[in-house]
C-alpha positions in Angstrom: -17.2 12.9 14.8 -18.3 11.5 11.6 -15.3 10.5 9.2 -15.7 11.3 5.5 -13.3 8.4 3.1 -12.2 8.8 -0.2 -10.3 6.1 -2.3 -7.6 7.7 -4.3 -4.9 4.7 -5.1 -3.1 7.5 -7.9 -2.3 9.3 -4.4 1.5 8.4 -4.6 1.4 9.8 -8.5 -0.3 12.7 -7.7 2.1 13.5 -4.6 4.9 13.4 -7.0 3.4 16.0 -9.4 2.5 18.1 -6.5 0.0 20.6 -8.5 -3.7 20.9 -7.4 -4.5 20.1 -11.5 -2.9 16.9 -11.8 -4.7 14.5 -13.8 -4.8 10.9 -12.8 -3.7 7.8 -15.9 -6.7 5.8 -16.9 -5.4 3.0 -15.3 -5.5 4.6 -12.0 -8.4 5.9 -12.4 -10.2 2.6 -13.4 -8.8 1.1 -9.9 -10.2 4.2 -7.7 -13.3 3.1 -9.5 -13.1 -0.5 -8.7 -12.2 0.3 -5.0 -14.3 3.2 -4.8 -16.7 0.8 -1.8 -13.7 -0.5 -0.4 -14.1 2.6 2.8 -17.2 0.7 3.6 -15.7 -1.8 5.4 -13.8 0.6 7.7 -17.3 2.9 8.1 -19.5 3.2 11.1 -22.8 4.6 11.5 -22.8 8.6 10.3 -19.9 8.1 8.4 -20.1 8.7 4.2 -17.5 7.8 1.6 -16.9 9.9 -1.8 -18.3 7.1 -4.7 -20.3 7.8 -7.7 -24.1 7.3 -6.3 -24.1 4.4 -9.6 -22.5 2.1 -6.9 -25.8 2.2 -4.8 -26.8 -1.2 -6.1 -23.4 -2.8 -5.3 -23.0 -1.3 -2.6 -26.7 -2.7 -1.0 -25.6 -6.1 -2.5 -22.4 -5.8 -0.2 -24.7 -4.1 2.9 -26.7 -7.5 3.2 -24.1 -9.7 3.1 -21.3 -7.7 5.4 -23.4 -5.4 7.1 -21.8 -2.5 6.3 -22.2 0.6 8.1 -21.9 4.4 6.4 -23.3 6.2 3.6 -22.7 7.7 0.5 -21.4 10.9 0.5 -24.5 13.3 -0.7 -23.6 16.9 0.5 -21.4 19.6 1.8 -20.2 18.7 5.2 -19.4 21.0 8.3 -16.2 21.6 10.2 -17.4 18.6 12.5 -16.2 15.9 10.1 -12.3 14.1 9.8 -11.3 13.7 6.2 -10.0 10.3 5.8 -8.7 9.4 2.4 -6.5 6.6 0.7 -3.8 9.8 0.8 -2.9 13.4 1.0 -2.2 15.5 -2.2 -2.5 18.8 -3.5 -5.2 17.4 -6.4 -7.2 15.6 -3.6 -7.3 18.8 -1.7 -8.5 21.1 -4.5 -11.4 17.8 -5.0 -12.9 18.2 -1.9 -13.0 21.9 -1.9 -15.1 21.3 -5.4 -17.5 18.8 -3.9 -18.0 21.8 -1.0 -16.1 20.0 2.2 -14.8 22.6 4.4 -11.9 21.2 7.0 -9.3 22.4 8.8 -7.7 19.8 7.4 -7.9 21.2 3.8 -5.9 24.5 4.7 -3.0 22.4 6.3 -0.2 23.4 3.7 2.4 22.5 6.2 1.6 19.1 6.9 1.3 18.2 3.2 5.0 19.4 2.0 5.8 17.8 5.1 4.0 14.7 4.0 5.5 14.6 0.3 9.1 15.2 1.7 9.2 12.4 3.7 7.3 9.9 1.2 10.7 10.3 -0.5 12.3 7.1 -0.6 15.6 8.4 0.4 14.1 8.6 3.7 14.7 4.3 3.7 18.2 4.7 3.7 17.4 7.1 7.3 15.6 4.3 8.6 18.1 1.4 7.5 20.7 2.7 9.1 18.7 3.8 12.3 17.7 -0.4 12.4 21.1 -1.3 11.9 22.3 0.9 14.5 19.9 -0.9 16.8 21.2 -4.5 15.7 18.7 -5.3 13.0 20.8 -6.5 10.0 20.1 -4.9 7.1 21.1 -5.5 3.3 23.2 -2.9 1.6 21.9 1.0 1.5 20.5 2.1 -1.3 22.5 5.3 -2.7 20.6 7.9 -4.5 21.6 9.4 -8.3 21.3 12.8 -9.5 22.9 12.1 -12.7 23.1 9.4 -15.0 27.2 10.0 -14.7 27.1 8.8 -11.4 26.3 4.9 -13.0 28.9 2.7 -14.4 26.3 0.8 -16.5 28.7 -1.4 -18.0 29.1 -3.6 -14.6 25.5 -3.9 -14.3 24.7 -7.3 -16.3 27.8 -8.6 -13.3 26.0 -6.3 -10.5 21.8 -6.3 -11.1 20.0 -3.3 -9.2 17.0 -1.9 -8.8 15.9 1.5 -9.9 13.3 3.2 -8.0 11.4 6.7 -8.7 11.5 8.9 -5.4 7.8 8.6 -5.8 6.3 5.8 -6.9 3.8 3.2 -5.0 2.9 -0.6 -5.6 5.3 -1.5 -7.6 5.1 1.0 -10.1 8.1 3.3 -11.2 10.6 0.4 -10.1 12.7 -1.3 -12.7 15.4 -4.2 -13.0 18.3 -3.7 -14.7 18.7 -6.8 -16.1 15.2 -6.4 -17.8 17.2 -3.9 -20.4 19.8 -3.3 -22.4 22.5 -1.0 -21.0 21.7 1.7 -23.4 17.6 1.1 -22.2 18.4 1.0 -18.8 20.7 4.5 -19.0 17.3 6.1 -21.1 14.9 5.2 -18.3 17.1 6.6 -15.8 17.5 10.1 -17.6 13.9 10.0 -18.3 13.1 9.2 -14.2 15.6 11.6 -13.2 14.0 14.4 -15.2 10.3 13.4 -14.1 11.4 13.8 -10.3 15.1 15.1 -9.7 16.9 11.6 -8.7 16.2 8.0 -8.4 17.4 5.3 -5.6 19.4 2.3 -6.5 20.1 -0.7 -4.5 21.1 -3.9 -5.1 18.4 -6.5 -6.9 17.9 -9.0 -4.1 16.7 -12.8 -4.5 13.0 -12.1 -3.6 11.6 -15.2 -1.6 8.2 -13.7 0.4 6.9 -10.1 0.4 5.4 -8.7 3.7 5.0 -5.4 5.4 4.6 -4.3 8.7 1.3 -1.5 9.8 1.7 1.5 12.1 -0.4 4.3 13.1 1.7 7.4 13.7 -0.4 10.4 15.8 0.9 12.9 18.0 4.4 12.2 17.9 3.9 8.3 18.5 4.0 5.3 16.6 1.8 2.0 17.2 2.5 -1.5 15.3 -1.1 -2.5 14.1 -0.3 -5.8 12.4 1.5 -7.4 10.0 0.3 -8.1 6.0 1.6 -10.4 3.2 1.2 -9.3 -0.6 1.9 -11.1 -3.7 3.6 -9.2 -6.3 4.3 -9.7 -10.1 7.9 -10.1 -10.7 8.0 -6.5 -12.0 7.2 -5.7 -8.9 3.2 -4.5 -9.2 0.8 -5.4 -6.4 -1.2 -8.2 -7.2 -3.1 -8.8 -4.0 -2.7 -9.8 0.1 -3.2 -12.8 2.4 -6.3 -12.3 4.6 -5.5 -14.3 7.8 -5.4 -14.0 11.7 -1.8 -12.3 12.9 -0.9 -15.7 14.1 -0.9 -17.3 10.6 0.8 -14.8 9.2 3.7 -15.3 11.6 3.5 -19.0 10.9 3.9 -18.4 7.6 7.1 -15.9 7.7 8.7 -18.2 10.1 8.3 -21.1 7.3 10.9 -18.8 5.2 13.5 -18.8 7.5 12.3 -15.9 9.6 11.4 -16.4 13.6 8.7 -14.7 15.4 11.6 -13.1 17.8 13.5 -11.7 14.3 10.0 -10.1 13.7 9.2 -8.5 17.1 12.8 -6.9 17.0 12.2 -5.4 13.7 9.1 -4.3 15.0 10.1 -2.3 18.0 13.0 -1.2 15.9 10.9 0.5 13.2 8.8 1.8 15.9 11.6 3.9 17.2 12.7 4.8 14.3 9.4 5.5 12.9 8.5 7.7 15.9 11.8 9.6 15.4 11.5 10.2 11.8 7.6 11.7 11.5 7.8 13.4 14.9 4.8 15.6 14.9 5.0 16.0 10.9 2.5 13.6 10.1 -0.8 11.3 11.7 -2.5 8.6 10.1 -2.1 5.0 9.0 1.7 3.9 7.2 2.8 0.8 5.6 6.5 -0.2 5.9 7.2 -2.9 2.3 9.7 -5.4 3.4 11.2 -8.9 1.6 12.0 -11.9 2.5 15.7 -12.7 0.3 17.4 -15.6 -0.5 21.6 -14.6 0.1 24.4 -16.5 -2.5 25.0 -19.4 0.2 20.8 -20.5 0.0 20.1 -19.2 3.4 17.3 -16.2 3.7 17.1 -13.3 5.5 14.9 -10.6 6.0 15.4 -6.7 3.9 13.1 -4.7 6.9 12.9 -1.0 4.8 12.2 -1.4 1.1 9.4 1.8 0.8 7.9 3.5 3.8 4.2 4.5 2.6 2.7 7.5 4.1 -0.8 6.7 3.5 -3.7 3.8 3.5 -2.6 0.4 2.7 -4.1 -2.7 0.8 -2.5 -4.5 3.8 -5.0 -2.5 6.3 -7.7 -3.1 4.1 -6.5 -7.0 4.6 -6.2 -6.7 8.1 -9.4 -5.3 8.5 -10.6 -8.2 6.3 -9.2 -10.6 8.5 -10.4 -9.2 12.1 -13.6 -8.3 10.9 -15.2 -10.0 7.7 -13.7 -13.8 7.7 -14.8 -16.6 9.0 -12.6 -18.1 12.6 -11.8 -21.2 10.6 -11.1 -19.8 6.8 -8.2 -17.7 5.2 -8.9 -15.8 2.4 -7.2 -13.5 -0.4 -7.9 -10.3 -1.7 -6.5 -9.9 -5.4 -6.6 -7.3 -8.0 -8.0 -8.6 -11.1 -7.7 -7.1 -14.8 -11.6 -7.8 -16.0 -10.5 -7.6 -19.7 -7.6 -10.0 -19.5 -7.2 -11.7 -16.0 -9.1 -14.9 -15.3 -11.0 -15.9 -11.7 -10.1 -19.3 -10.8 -12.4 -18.5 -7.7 -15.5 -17.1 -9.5 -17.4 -19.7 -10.1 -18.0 -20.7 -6.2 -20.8 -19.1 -4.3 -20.0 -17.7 -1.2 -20.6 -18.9 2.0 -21.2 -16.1 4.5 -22.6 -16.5 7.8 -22.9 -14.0 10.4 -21.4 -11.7 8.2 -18.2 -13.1 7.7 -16.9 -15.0 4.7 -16.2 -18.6 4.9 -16.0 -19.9 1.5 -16.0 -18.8 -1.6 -15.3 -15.5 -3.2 -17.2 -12.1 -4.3 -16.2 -9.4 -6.1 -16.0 -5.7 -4.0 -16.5 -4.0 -7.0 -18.8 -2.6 -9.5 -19.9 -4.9 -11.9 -18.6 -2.4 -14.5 -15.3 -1.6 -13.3 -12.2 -2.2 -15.3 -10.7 -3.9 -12.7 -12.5 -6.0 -9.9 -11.3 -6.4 -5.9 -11.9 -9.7 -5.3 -12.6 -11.3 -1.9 -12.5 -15.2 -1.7 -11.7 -17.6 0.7 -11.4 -21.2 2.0 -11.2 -23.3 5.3 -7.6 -23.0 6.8 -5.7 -26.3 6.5 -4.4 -27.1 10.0 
């Protein structure tokens, strides 16, 4: 059955508004364009992916040098397709009914409140405290607010936290407290609250590393798929991922403090808990963010539940990367880039690609035009 993709990075936004009108920022909807030939690199042949047909040129550029698979998406579909997009929302449903794709998968109402009420991130205190009950140590809960009453925000310049929206993703919607005044800090909470009924707070921790770990939920069961590691900005917004073999990853986390035997026991942890959680509500790919902290006393340890995605991942798309389209011998990066204001170190070096896979050097995965650019660079691995 041929799979039809869709990349639709406002998904977590448009989950949270929860109307078949919403209408995504112009930021997010410059960075669907920028990523709009991203799904190529997951395609095989029969396969299409929703992109304007303006990306043909850029996307032949990427064809010869990746041999991609999959076409662009030109007409109505049958039943015999599976819808595979970034994420699920009411808007993205009421989109492909417009563009004429019929699916059972469009008519399942169920699965998408489903899907919304457990993208919630009060469902990371469930999981925290299902880990901990399986011997994972875990860092203190974060407590959800329904009113601004609930916060003594005089004791927070003593006491940092973090404020989270329920629905938010990379890094967006999450604030420091020590970034405001008290009198800030208590407006963006009202204002948060309003938007979306409550917020989480937790504790700010020391962040040393951020990584996350990849499952694929279907039928009631949950497989690990890999692990990813993500730079972020220290307001917390994605900035881009490590594209590596497993095994470097792992090296890399265990340089932090971590061990590989920590990271399996988290793993088969989350599983469980994972498994429990979804049950039969939900199927598809899910990113579990977790950190790396430095405690008071200089040693690190590891946060395992920060935000539970329901959805596609930059870390899959980095994973993919890394199995699929680099070099044996090279790691590589995949960054978000600002084309009006951020500057390319890596631009001015050709790539090297043989066999299809990138060795050296970096290309953009974007439209020349786009107001942001995925960027896809790497290097030989230092042994």
């Amino acid at each position: 059955m041929p799979n039809i993709f869709i990349f639709n990075p406002d998904n977590d936004l448009a989950l949270a508004n929860f109307s078949p009108n919403y209408t995504a920022p112009h930021n997010a909807v410059a960075l669907a364009e920028a990523g709009a030939l991203l799904p190529f690199f997951h395609c095989n042949d029969g396969d299409m992916v929703i992109a304007n047909h303006l990306y043909q040129q850029k996307l032949n550029e990427l064809r010869r040098m990746f041999n991609l698979r999959g076409e662009l998406f030109t007409a109505p579909s049958t039943l015999n397709v599976n819808i595979r997009p970034w994420g699920w929302s009411p808007a993205l449903l009421a989109r492909l009914k417009r563009l004429g794709i019929s699916s059972p998968q469009l008519d399942d109402t169920v699965t998408l409140d489903n899907i919304r009420g457990l993208s919630h991130r009060r469902h990371t205190i469930a999981i925290n405290q299902s880990l901990a009950t399986n011997g994972v140590p875990v860092p203190p809960l974060p407590v959800e607010i329904f009113s601004i009453d609930e916060v003594d925000f005089d004791n927070l310049s003593q006491n940092p936290v973090m404020m989270k929206a329920p629905w938010s993703s990379s890094g967006r919607g999450v604030l420091a407290s020590d970034a405001f005044s008290a009198g800030q800090f208590r407006d963006q909470m009202k204002g948060m609250i309003k938007r979306q009924g409550s917020v989480m707070i937790e504790k700010k921790l020391e962040r040393v590393a951020d990584f996350a770990m990849l499952f694929e939920h279907h039928n009631g069961t949950t497989r690990f798929r890999g692990l990813s590691m993500f730079e972020s900005a220290s307001t917390g917004e994605y900035i881009g991922n490590l594209v590596a073999p497993q095994t470097y990853l792992v090296d890399r986390l265990c340089q932090y403090g971590c061990s590989a035997r920590r990271l399996n026991s988290i793993q088969e942890a989350m599983r469980k808990a994972l498994s429990s959680m979804l049950a039969n509500n939900y199927n598809g790919p899910l990113g579990v963010d977790m950190m790396i902290y430095r405690n008071n006393d200089g040693s690190t340890a590891i946060a395992p539940c920060i935000e539970i995605n329901l959805r596609m991942t930059m870390g899959f798309v980095a994973l993919n990367l890394a199995e699929n389209f680099l070099a044996n011998e090279s790691t590589g990066l995949l960054k978000v880039i600002n084309s009006g204001t951020d500057y390319v170190d890596h631009s001015p070096s050709m790539p090297v690609i043989e066999n299809y896979k990138l060795k050296e050097g970096g290309v953009s995965l974007s439209p020349p035009q786009s107001g942001f650019q995925f960027y896809f660079s790497a290097e030989k691995r230092r042994n």
